[in-house]
C-alpha positions in Angstrom: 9.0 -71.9 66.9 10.8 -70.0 63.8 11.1 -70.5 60.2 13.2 -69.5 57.6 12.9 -66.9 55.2 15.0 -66.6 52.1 14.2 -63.4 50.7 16.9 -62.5 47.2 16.8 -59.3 45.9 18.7 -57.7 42.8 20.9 -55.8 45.2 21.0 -58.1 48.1 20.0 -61.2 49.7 19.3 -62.0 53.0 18.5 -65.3 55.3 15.6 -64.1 58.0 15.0 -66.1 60.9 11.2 -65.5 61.7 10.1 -66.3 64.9 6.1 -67.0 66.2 5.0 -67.1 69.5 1.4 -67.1 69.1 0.7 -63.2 69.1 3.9 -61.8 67.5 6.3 -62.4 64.8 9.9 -61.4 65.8 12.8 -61.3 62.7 16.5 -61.7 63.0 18.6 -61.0 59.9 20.6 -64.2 60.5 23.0 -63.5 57.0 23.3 -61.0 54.7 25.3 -60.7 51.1 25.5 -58.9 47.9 23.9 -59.9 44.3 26.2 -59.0 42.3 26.0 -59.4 38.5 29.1 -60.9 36.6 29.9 -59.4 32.9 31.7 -62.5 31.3 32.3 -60.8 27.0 28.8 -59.4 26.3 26.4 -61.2 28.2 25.5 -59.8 32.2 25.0 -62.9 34.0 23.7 -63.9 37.8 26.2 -65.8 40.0 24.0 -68.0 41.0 26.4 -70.5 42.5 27.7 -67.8 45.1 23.6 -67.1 45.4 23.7 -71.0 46.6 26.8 -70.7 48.3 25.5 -67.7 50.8 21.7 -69.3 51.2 23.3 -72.5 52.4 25.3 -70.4 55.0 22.6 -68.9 56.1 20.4 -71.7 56.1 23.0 -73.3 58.3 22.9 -70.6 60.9 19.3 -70.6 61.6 18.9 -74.2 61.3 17.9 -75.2 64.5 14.8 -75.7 65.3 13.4 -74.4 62.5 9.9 -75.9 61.1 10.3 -74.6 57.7 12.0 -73.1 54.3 11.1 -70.7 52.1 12.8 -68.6 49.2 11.2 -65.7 47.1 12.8 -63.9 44.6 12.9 -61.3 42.2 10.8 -61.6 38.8 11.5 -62.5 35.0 15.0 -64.5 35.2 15.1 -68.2 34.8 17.5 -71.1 34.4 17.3 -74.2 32.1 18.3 -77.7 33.0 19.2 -80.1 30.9 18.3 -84.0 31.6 20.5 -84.9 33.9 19.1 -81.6 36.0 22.0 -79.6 35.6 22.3 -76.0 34.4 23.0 -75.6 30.6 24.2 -72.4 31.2 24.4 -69.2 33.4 21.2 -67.4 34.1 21.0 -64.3 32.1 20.3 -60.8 34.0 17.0 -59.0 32.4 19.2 -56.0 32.2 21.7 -58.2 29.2 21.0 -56.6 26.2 19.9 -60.1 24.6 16.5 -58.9 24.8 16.9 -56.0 22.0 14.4 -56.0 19.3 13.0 -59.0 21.0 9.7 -57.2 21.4 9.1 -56.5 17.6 10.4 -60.2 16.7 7.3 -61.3 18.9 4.7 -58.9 17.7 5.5 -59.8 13.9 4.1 -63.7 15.0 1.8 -63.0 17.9 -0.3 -59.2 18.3 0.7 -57.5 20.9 -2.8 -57.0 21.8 -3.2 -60.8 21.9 -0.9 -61.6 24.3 -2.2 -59.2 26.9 -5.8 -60.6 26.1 -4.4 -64.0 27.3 -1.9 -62.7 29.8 -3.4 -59.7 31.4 0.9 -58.9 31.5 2.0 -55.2 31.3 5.1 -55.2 28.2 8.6 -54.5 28.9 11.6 -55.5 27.3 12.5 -57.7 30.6 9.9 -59.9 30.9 10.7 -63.6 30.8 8.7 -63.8 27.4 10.9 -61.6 25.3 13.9 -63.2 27.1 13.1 -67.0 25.8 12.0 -65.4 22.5 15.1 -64.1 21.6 17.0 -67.9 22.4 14.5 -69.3 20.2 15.4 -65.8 17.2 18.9 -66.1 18.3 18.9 -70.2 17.8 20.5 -70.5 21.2 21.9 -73.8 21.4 20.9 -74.0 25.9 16.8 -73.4 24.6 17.9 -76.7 22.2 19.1 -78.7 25.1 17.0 -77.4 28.2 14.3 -80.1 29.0 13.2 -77.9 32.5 12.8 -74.5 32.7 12.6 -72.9 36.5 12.5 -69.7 38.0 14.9 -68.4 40.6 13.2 -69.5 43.6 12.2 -72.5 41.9 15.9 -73.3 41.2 16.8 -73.1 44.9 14.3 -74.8 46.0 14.8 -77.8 43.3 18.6 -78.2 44.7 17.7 -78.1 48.1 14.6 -80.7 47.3 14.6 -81.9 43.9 11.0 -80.8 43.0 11.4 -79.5 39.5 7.8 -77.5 39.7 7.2 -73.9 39.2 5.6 -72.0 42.1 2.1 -69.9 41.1 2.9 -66.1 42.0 6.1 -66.2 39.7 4.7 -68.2 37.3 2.0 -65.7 36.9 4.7 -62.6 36.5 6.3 -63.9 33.3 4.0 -63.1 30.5 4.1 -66.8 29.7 1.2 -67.5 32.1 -3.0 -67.6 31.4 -5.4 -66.8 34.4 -7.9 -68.1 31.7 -6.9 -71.6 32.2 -4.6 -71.6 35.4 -1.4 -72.8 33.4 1.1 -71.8 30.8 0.3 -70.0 27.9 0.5 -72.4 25.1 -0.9 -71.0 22.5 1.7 -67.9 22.4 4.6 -70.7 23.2 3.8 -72.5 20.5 3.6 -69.6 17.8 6.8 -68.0 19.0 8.5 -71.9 18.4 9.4 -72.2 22.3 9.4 -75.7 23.7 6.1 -76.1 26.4 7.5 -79.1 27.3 10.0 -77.7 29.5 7.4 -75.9 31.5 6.8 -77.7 35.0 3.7 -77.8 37.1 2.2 -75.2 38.5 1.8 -75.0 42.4 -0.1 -72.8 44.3 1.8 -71.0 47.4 2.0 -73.3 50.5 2.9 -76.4 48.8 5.4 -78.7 50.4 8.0 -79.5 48.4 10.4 -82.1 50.1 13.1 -81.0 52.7 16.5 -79.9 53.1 18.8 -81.3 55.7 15.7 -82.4 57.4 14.0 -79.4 57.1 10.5 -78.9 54.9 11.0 -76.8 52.4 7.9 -75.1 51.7 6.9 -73.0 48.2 6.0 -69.5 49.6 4.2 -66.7 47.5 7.8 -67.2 45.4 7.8 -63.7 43.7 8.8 -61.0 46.1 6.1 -58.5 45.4 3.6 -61.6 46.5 5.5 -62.0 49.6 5.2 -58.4 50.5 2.0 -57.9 49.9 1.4 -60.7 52.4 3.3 -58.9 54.7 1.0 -55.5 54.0 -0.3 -54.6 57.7 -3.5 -53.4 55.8 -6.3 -52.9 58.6 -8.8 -51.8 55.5 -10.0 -52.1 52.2 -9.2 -49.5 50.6 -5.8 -49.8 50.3 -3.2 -50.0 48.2 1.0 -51.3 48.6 4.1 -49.6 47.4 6.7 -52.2 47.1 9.8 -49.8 47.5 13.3 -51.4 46.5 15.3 -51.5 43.4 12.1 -51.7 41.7 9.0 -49.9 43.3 5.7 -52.2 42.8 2.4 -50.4 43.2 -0.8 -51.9 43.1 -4.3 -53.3 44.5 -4.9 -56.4 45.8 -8.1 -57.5 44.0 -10.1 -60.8 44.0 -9.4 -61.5 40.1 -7.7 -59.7 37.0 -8.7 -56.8 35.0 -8.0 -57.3 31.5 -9.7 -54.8 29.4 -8.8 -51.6 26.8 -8.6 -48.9 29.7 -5.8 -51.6 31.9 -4.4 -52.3 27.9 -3.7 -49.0 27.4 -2.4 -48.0 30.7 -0.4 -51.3 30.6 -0.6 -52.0 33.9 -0.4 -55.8 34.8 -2.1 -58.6 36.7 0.1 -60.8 38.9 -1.1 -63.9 41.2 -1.2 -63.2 44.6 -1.6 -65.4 48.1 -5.0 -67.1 48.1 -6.1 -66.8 44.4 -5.7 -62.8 44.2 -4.2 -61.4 41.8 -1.8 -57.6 42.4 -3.1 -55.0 40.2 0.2 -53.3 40.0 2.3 -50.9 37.2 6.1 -51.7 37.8 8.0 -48.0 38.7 11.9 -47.9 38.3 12.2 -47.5 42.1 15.2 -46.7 43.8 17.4 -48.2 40.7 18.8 -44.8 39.7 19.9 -43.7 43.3 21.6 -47.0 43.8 23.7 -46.4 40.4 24.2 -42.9 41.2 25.4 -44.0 44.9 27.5 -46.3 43.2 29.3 -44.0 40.5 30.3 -41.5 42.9 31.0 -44.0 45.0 34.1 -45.0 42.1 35.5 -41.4 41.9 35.8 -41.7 45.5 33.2 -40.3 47.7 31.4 -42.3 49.8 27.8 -41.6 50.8 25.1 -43.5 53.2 21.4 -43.5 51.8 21.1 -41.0 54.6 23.2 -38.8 53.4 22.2 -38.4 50.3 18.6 -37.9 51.6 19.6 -35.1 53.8 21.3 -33.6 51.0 18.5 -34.1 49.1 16.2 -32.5 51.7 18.7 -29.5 51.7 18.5 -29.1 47.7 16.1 -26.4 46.2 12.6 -28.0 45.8 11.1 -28.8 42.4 14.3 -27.8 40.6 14.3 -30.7 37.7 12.2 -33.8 36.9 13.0 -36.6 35.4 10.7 -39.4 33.8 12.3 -42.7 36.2 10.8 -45.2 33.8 12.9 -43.8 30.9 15.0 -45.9 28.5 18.1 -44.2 29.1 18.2 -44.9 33.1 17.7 -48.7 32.5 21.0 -49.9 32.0 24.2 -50.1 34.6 26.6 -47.7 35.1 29.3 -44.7 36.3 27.9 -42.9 34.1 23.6 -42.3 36.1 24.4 -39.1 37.6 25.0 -37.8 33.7 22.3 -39.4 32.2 20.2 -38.1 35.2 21.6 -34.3 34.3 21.2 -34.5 30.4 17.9 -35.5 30.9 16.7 -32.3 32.6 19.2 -30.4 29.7 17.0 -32.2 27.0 13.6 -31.5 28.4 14.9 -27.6 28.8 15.0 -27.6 32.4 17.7 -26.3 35.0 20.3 -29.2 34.8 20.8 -30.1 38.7 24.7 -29.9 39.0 25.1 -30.7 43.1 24.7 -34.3 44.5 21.4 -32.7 46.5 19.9 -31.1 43.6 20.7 -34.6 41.1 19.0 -36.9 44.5 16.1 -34.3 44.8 15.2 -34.4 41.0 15.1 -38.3 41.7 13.2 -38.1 45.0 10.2 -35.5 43.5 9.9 -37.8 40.2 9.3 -40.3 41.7 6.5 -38.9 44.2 5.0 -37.4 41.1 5.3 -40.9 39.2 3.9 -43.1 42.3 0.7 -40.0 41.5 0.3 -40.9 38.2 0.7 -44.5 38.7 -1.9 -44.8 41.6 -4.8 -42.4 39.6 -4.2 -44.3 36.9 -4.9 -48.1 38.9 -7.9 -46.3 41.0 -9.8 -44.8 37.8 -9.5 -48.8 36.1 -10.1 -51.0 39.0 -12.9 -48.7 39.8 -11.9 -48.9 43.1 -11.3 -46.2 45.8 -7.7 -45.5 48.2 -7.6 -44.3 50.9 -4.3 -45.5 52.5 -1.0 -46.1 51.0 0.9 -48.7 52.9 5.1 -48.2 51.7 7.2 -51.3 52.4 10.3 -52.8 52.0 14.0 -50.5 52.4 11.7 -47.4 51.0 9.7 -47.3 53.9 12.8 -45.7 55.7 13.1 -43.1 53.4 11.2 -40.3 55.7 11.6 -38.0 52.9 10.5 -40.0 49.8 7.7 -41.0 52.0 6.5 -38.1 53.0 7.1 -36.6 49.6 4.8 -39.4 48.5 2.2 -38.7 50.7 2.2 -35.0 49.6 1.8 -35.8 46.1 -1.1 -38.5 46.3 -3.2 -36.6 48.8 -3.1 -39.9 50.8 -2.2 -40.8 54.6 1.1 -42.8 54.0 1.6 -45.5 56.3 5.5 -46.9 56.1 6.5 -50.3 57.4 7.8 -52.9 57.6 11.1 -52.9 56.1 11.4 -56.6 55.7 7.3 -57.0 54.2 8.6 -59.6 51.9 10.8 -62.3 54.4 7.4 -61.2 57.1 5.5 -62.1 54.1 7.5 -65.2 53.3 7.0 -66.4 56.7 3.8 -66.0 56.9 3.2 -68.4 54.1 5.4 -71.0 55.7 3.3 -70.4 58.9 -0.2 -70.9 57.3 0.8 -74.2 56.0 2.3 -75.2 59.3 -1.2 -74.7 60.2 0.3 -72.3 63.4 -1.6 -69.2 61.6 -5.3 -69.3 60.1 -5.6 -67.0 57.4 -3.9 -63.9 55.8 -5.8 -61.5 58.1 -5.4 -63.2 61.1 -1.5 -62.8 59.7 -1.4 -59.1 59.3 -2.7 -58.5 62.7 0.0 -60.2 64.1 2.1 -58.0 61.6 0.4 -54.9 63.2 1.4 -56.4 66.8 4.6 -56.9 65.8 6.1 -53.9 63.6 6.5 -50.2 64.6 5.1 -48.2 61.7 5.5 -44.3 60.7 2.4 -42.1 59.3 3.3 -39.4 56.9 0.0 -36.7 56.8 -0.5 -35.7 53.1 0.5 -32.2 52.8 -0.9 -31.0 49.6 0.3 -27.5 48.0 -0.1 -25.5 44.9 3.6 -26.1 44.5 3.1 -29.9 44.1 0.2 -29.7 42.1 2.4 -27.3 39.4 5.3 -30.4 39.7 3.1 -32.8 38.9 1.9 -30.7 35.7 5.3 -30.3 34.5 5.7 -33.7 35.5 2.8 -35.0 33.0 4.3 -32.9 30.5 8.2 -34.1 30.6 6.3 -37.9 30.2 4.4 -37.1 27.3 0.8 -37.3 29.5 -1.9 -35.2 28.5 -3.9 -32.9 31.3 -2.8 -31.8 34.6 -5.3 -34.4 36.7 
C-alpha cells in the first residue's frame, strides 16, 4: 500500500509517494516544483494558486491506489477566507516588510513577557502574531472581511475537503496558541483587537478530514518541523534533531513545554509535536544565505551546484571570517547576500572573504559554531543531556557542514534522511490507517529503510578559538 505525502517548503515542493510493506517504507519523489514568491508593488506574496495547481498534479500521479493524503508546510503564513470560503486576498510572505514595527505596536498593549508566559513562543518579527497585528494597526480592510483564518496546510487541505479546521502542530507555532488551555490564545487576541472568531478548531494530528477524489485526506503533524521530527530515526533518548533546510530547526523532543526565565531569556520556543509532545527548538537561519548567495551569482552568470560550492568551500582557508546567520541584515531577499555576507566580516574587523570558497566557508563554520551555541543553550534549560545529533532534511547531504557540525558540538552526528519530513508525513497517515502502531515502532522501520552517514566529532583547539570569536562577533559573553 502507499500514501501520499505533500511536503511544501519555502524553496520547493514536492508530492512523495510513500510506500509500506510491513517492514519498510520505500519513497518516490513522484513531482517536484519551485515556491517561488511573487512581488506585486510592495507587498511579497505566495502564489498559492500555482502551489494548488502543482499539488493537484502530483496528487494525480500517485493516485492510485493510494490509502491516504497528507500536506505539511512551512510555519507562520496564513490565508483568510471570507463567507463564501474564498480568499480575500493573497497570502502574504513572512519575509514582506508589513511586519515592521509590528513587534513594538504589540508590546505597547500586551508585555512582551506576557505573551511568552502564555505562549511558551520564541519572538521574531515573522511569527504569525505580529503579522495579524499589523492588519489590525494597519486597518487592513481583508482582517475586516475574513470570517476563517487557516494556515497553509490547512488551506490545502480545506479545498481538497472543505474542513475549515486548523491542525495542532501549526497551530501551536504561531504565537497565537496556549498549551495552558489547548486552544487559541484569547486573551492576547482580544487586547491586540484581532477577531477570535475567525479561528477554527483545533485538531490533533491524525484526524480525518474528508477526501479528495475519493481519497482520505488525513491532517498529518501539519508543520514541517513536526513531520520531521517524526521521521527522526532516533534509537535513544538522548537525542536531539537538526532540521536542516532554508531554515535549520534544532531542538528536543520533550513530553511537555518549558516556559520559564532561563527558556525566556534564551528565547527559545515550545512547539506541539506528534503524540502531545512538544519540540524544544531555537529557529537558526539555515541554509537561507547560501541559497541567496547561489542565486545572486547565479544572475551575473555563473552557475554553481550545492556541491560545488561545498567543495570550494572545503578548499577555502579555515576559520577565515564568521558571521552571526541570525543577523537582521541577512533576512531579506536578494542579489545583493554575497555583499552583505562580506561587509559583515569588514564591520566586525575581520578579513573580508573575497573568493566564492572563502564567502561559503564563513557561512559553513558560523553555522557549526551557531548550531554549538544553540544546542548548549537547549541542554543547560531542559536539563537534559545529548548525546546524538540526528541532521535531517537537504542538510543531511552536506558532508561538510555535517561533519563541521559534529566537530563543533563534540557530538557523534548521525545524517539522514533527506526527506524526514514527507517519511514523517507518512508516517502519520500510516498510524491512523492503523497499518503502524506507534511512533517507535515507526522509526524502526525508518532505521530499516534509510541509509544514514556518521560523522565522528573531531574536536580541536582551532574550533574551540572559532567558537570564542564566534561568541564574541554575537555579542555572547564567555567562551563555554
Amino acid at each position: 500500500m502507499h500514501v501520499i505525502a505533500i511536503d511544501l517548503g519555502a524553496e520547493s515542493g514536492r508530492v512523495m509517494r510513500v510506500g509500506w510493506d510491513g517492514e519498510r517504507l520505500e519513497q518516490t519523489e513522484v513531482h517536484r516544483f519551485p515556491n517561488i514568491p511573487v512581488q506585486v508593488c510592495k507587498t511579497l506574496h505566495w502564489d498559492v494558486l500555482r502551489l494548488w495547481h502543482e499539488i493537484c498534479t502530483g496528487i494525480a500521479q500517485a493516485a492510485e491506489g493510494a490509502a491516504s493524503i497528507g500536506v505539511d508546510a512551512w510555519g507562520v503564513d496564513f490565508a483568510l477566507l471570507d463567507r463564501a470560503g474564498g480568499l480575500v486576498g493573497n497570502p502574504v510572505h513572512y519575509r514582506d516588510t508589513r511586519t515592521d514595527g509590528a513587534m513594538e505596536w504589540v508590546f505597547e498593549r500586551v508585555p512582551r513577557r506576557t505573551i511568552f508566559e502564555r505562549t511558551g513562543i520564541q519572538f521574531m518579527q515573522l511569527n504569525t502574531l505580529f503579522q495579524v497585528a499589523s492588519m489590525v494597526r494597519d486597518r487592513s480592510p481583508q482582517l475586516e472581511h475574513a470570517t476563517h483564518y487557516l494556515t497553509f496546510p490547512d488551506l490545502f487541505n480545506y479545498w481538497m475537503t472543505g474542513a475549515r479546521v486548523c491542525e495542532f502542530t501549526h497551530a501551536t507555532t504561531t504565537q497565537m496558541f496556549s498549551p495552558h488551555t489547548g486552544t487559541w490564545d484569547a486573551e492576547t487576541l482580544d487586547a491586540l483587537g484581532i477577531p477570535t472568531a475567525i479561528f477554527p478548531e483545533i485538531v490533533p494530528p491524525g484526524t480525518r478530514l474528508g477526501a479528495y477524489q475519493g481519497i482520505p485526506v488525513t491532517a498529518v503533524a501539519s508543520h514541517d518541523t513536526a513531520s520531521a521530527v517524526v521521521g527522526v530515526p532516533a534509537a535513544q533518548a538522548h537525542y536531539a534533531y537538526l532540521s536542516s533546510g532554508t531554515w535549520s530547526l534544532l531542538g528536543l523532543e520533550l513530553e511537555r513545554p518549558v516556559i520559564n526565565d532561563a527558556s525566556y531569556a534564551a528565547n527559545v520556543t515550545n512547539e506541539g509535536g506528534y503524540g502531545g509532545t512538544y519540540r524544544f527548538l531555537k529557529n537558526v537561519v539555515g541554509m537561507w544565505i547560501a541559497q541567496q548567495c547561489r542565486a545572486a551569482w547565479r544572475a551575473a552568470g555563473t552557475e554553481y551546484s550545492y556541491d560545488d560550492l561545498t567543495r570550494l568551500a572545503a578548499d577555502a582557508e579555515p576559520f577565515r571570517s564568521l558571521i552571526d546567520p541570525d543577523d537582521p541584515v541577512f533576512n531579506a531577499p536578494g542579489h545583493d547576500m554575497p555583499k552583505r555576507v562580506q561587509a559583515f566580516c569588514r564591520d566586525t574587523g575581520q578579513p573580508m572573504p573575497e573568493t566564492v570558497g572563502q564567502i561559503m566557508r564563513a557561512i559553513y563554520e558560523s553555522l557549526a559554531c551557531k548550531y554549538r551555541h544553540t544546542l548548549n543553550q537547549l541542554v543547560a534549560i531542559a536539563e537534559r543531556p545529548v548525546d546524538v545529533l540526528h541532521i535531517i532534511g537537504g542538510g543531511s547531504r552536506n558532508a561538510l557542514l555535517c561533519q563541521m557540525t559534529a566537530d563543533s558540538t563534540g557530538r557523534e552526528v548521525v545524517a539522514g534522511p533527506a526527506e524526514a519530513t514527507a517519511l514523517g508525513n507518512a508516517i502519520v497517515q500510516l498510524i491512523a490507517l492503523g497499518e503502524l502502531s506507534d511512533v517507535h515502532q515507526a522509526r524502526e522501520a525508518v532505521r530499516r529503510s534509510v541509509e544514514t552517514r556518521h560523522y565522528t566529532p573531531q574536536p580541536s583547539a582551532a574550533w574551540d578559538e572559532a567558537y570564542a570569536r564566534f561568541r564574541d562577533i554575537v555579542g555572547v559573553p564567555g567562551t563555554k
